[in-house]
C-alpha positions as CSV (number, residue, x, y, z in Angstrom):
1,X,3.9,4.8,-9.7
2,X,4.3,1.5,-8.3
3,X,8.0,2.5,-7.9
4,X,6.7,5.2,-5.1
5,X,4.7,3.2,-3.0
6,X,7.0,-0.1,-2.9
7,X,9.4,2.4,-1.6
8,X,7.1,3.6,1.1
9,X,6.1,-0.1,1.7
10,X,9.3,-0.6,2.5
11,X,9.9,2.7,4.5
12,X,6.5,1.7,6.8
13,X,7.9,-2.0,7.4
14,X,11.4,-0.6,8.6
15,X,9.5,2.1,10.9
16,X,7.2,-0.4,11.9
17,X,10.1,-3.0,13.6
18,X,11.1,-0.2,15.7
19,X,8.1,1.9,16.7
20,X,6.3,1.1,20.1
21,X,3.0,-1.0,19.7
22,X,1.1,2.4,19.7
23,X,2.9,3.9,16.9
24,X,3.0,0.1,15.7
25,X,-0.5,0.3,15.0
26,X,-0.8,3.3,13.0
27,X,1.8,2.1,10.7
28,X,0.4,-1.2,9.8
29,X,-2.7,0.7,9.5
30,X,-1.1,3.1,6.8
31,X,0.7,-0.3,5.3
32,X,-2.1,-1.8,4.7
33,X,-3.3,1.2,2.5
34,X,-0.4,1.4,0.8
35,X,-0.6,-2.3,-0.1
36,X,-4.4,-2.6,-1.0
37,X,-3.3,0.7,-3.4
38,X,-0.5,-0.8,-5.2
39,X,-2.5,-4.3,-5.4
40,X,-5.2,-2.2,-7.0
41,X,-3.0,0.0,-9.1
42,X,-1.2,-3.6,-10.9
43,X,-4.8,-5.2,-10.9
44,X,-5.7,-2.2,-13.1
45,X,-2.5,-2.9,-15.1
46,X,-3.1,-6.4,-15.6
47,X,-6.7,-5.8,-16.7
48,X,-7.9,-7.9,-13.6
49,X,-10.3,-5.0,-13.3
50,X,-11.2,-2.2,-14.5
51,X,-10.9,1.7,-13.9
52,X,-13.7,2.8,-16.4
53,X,-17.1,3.6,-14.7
54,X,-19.9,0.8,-15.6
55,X,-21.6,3.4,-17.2
């Protein structure tokens, strides 16, 4: 899983050196996502937090 995004982490960074600031923008936008999900998906891994309800 984590495989997936740090390619598309990596895909967003290399589009993101060449886009105009426009396009710029969007991409960090949609890097940041795919950051915050892979931070929360190794969190979840390392049992920083939790993915059960608190229920």
């Amino acid at each position: 899983m984590t495989y997936d995004l740090d390619r598309t982490i990596l895909e967003l960074e290399a589009e993101a050196r060449y886009a105009d600031p426009a396009e710029r923008r969007q991409i960090e936008a949609e890097l940041g996502l795919a950051r915050a999900e892979r931070e929360t998906i190794l969190a979840e891994q390392d049992g920083r937090i939790s993915a059960e309800p608190p229920f």
